[in-house]
C-alpha positions, 0 to 999 in steps of 0.5 A, spaced: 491 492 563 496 488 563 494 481 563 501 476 563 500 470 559 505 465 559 507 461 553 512 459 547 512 461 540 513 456 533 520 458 530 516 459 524 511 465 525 508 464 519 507 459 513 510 460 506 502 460 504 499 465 508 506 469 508 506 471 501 499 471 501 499 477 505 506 479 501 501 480 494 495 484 500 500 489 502 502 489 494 496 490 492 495 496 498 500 500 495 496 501 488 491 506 492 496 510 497 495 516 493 490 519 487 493 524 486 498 522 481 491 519 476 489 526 478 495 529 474 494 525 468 487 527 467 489 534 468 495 532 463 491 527 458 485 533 458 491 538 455 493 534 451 487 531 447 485 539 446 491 541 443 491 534 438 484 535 435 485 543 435 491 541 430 488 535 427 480 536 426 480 528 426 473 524 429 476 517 430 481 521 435 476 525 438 471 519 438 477 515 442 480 521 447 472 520 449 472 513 451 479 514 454 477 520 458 471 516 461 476 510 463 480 515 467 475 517 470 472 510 472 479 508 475 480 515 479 473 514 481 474 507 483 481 508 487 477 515 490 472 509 493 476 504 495 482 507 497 479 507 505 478 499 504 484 498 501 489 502 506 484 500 513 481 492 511 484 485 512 485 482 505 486 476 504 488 472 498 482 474 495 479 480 496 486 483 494 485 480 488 479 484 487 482 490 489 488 490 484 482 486 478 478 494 479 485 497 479 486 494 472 481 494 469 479 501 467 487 503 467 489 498 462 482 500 457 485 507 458 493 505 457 491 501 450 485 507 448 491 512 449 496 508 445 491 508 438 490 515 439 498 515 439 498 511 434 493 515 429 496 521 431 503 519 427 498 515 422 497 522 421 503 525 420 502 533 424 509 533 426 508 538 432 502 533 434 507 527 434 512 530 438 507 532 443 505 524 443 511 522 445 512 526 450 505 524 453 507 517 451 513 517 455 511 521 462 505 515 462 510 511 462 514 514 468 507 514 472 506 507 470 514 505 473 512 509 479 505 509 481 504 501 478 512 499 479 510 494 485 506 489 481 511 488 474 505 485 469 500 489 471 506 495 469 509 492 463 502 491 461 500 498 461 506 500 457 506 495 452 499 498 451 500 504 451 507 504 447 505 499 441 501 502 436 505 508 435 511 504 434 508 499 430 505 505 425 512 508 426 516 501 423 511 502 418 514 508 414 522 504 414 525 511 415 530 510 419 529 516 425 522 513 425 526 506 426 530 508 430 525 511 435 521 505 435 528 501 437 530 506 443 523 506 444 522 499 445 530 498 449 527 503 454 521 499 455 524 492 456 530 496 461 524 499 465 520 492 466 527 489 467 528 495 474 521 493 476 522 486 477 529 487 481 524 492 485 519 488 486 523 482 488 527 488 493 520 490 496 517 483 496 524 481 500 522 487 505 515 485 506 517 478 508 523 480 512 518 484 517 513 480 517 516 474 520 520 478 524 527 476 524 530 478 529 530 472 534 533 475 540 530 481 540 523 478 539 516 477 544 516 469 545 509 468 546 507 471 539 513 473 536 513 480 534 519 486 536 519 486 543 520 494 546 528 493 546 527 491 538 522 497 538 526 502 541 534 499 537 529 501 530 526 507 532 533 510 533 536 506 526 531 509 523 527 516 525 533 519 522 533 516 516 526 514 514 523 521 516 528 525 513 522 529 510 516 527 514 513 525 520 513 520 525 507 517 528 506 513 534 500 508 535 499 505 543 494 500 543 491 495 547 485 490 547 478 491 549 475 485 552 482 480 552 481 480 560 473 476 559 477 472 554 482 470 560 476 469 565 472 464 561 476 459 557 483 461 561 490 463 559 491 457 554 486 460 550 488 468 551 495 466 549 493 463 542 488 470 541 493 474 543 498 470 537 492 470 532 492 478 534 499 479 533 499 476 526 493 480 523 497 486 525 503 485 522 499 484 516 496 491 517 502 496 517 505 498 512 512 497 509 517 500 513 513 501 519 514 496 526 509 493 529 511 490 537 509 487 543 509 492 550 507 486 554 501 484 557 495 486 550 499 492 550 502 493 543 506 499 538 506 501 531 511 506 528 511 509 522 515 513 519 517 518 513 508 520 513 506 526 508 500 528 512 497 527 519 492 523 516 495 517 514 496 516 521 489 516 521 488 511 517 492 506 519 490 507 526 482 506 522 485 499 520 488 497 526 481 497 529 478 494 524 483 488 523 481 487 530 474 487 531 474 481 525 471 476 529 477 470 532 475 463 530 478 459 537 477 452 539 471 453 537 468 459 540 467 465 536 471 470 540 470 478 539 474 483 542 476 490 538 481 495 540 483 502 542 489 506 540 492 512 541 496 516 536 500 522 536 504 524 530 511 528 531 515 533 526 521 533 530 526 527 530 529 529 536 523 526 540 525 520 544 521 514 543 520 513 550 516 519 550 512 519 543 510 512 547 508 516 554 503 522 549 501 516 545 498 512 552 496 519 555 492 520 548 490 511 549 487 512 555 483 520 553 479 515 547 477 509 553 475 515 557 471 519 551 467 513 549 467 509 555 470 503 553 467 497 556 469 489 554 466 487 547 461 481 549 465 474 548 461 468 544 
C-alpha cells in the first residue's frame, strides 16, 4: 500500500490561470449546496401570490405570478439535478460556466417576473397588498445575499430585478414617503452589493490560501499538500471551532492501480501521477476542508461544521469521480480510481489520530466488500 516515491515539488503548486479557474468552479460549487432555501421561497411566493390577487382581483398579476411561478420551479428543478454533479464533478472553467449559466437563468426570470408583480402592485395602489410586497421584496432580497452572496453580479442583478420596478412606480407619485422609501430602498441595496463584494473577495482569498497550501514547512514535498503534522495542527485549531454545531468527517483514501503505474513506466512517472492526483483533490474539497498526503498513495481529507452525514457522502462520491478521470502523462493515458473510507463524528473530543485509525478500518472493509483490484493502465 505504501509505494515511496521520492521527488521534489516547484515552489509554485499551481499557476495563476489554473488557480482562479478553480477559484470561480468552487464559487459556482456553492450556488447548489442547498435546495432547500428555493423551497422555501416557493412556499413564501405561492402564499403571497394568493393573498395579492384575492385583495386585487387583477389578471396582468395572475398572468405574471403564473410565469414567475413556472420559472421558480424550472430553478429548483435544475438545482435538484444538478446539484449531485455540481457538488462531486471535476469542473473546469467551462463546465462551471455552465452550472452557473442554468443557475441564473430561471433565477434572474424569476427576480424580474417578481419585480413587475411588485410594481403592478403599488401601480394599484391596495395598501395592505403593497406593504405585503415589501416585506416579500425585502426577504428576496435577504435570500439572494445568502444563497447567491459568493457571485456579486449574479446578486446584484437579481435584486435590481426585483427591486426596480417598484421603486420606479413609487418615484412616480413624487410623494414624499414614497420617495423616501425608494431611496432608503435603494441605499440598502447599493450597502448590501458593497458587503457582498468584500465577502467574495474574503472567500476568494480562503480558496486560494488552501489551494496553494501555504504552509511551506508543514507540506508534502513531492506534491505539495499538508503533510500529517499539518493535518494534525489543523484539525486541532479548527474542530472546535469550525464544528461547533456540526459534524466532523473523516476521509482515508488511497489508490487503486498507482503500484502497476510504478511497475511499467517507473517512479518518475508515478511521482507526476501522484502531483497530478494531489491537484484534482484539492480542487474537490470544500472550503474550509483540508486535503493532505499520509505518505506513500495514502491521503486524508477533513471536513467540518456538516449539517448531515450525507455530505460526507457526497464528498466521498466526488473524490472518487475526480480520480477515476483519465490522467494524460508522457503520452500515456493512465486510469486508476480510488477507495475511501469515511466515518462522521458528533463528538469533538475524538482525537484525529483515531477518526484516521476508524477511517482506514472503514478503507480496508470497502476494498474487502468489493474486491478491488488495480484499474487497467493504458
Amino acid at each position: 500500500m505504501f509505494e515511496t516515491n521520492a521527488g521534489t515539488h516547484p515552489d509554485t503548486a499551481i499557476g495563476g490561470a489554473a488557480l482562479a479557474d478553480r477559484v470561480y468552479a468552487e464559487l459556482v460549487r456553492g450556488l447548489y449546496a442547498s435546495v432547500l432555501q428555493a423551497i422555501y421561497m416557493a412556499v413564501i411566493f405561492a402564499t403571497y401570490l394568493a393573498l395579492v390577487l384575492h385583495a386585487t382581483l387583477d389578471m396582468p398579476i395572475m398572468v405574471l405570478g403564473g410565469l414567475a411561478t413556472l420559472a421558480w420551479a424550472t430553478r429548483i428543478t435544475l438545482t435538484m439535478r444538478l446539484r449531485h454533479h455540481a457538488l462531486t464533478a471535476l469542473l473546469d472553467r467551462a463546465a462551471a460556466r455552465r452550472l452557473e449559466l442554468y443557475f441564473a437563468l430561471p433565477y434572474g426570470v424569476f427576480s424580474a417576473l417578481l419585480g413587475l408583480i411588485g410594481g403592478r402592485v403599488f401601480w394599484l395602489g391596495h395598501a395592505d397588498a403593497r406593504t405585503l410586497t415589501i416585506c416579500v421584496l425585502v426577504g428576496f432580497c435577504a435570500g439572494i445575499a445568502t444563497g447567491v452572496g459568493s457571485r456579486p453580479r449574479l446578486a446584484t442583478a437579481f435584486m435590481a430585478l426585483a427591486m426596480a420596478p417598484t421603486l420606479f412606480v413609487a418615484l412616480l407619485e413624487a410623494h414624499p414617503l414614497s420617495i423616501g422609501m425608494a431611496f432608503i430602498a435603494t441605499a440598502y441595496v447599493t450597502g448590501g452589493r458593497q458587503s457582498l463584494k468584500m465577502r467574495h473577495d474574503m472567500v476568494m482569498a480562503e480558496i486560494g490560501h488552501r489551494l496553494v497550501s501555504l504552509s511551506l514547512a508543514r507540506r508534502d514535498n513531492l506534491t505539495a499538500l499538508p503533510n500529517r503534522l499539518a493535518l494534525r495542527e489543523h484539525f486541532e485549531a479548527n474542530a472546535q471551532l469550525m464544528s461547533t454545531h456540526g459534524l466532523i468527517a473523516v476521509h482515508y483514501l488511497d489508490l487503486d492501480g498507482f503500484k502497476p503505474v510504478n511497475d511499467a513506466y517507473g517512479h518518475a512517472t508515478g511521482d507526476r501521477l501522484l502531483e497530478q492526483v494531489a491537484n484534482r483533490l484539492r480542487g474537490a474539497i470544500r472550503n474550509g476542508d483540508i486535503v493532505a498526503r499520509l505518505g506513500g498513495d495514502e491521503f486524508a481529507v477533513v471536513q467540518f461544521g456538516l449539517s448531515r452525514a450525507e455530505e460526507a457522502a457526497l464528498l466521498a462520491e466526488r473524490l472518487r469521480t475526480t480520480i477515476a478521470d483519465p490522467f494524460e502523462l508522457d503520452s500515456h493515458t493512465i486510469r486508476i480510481s480510488t477507495c475511501v473510507g469515511t466515518v462522521v463524528s458528533d463528538n469533538r473530543a475524538d482525537p484525529l489520530d483515531s477518526l484516521l485509525h476508524a477511517a482506514d478500518a472503514r478503507l480496508y472493509q470497502a476494498k474487502r466488500a468489493r474486491g478491488a483490484h488495480p484499474r487497467r493502465v493504458a
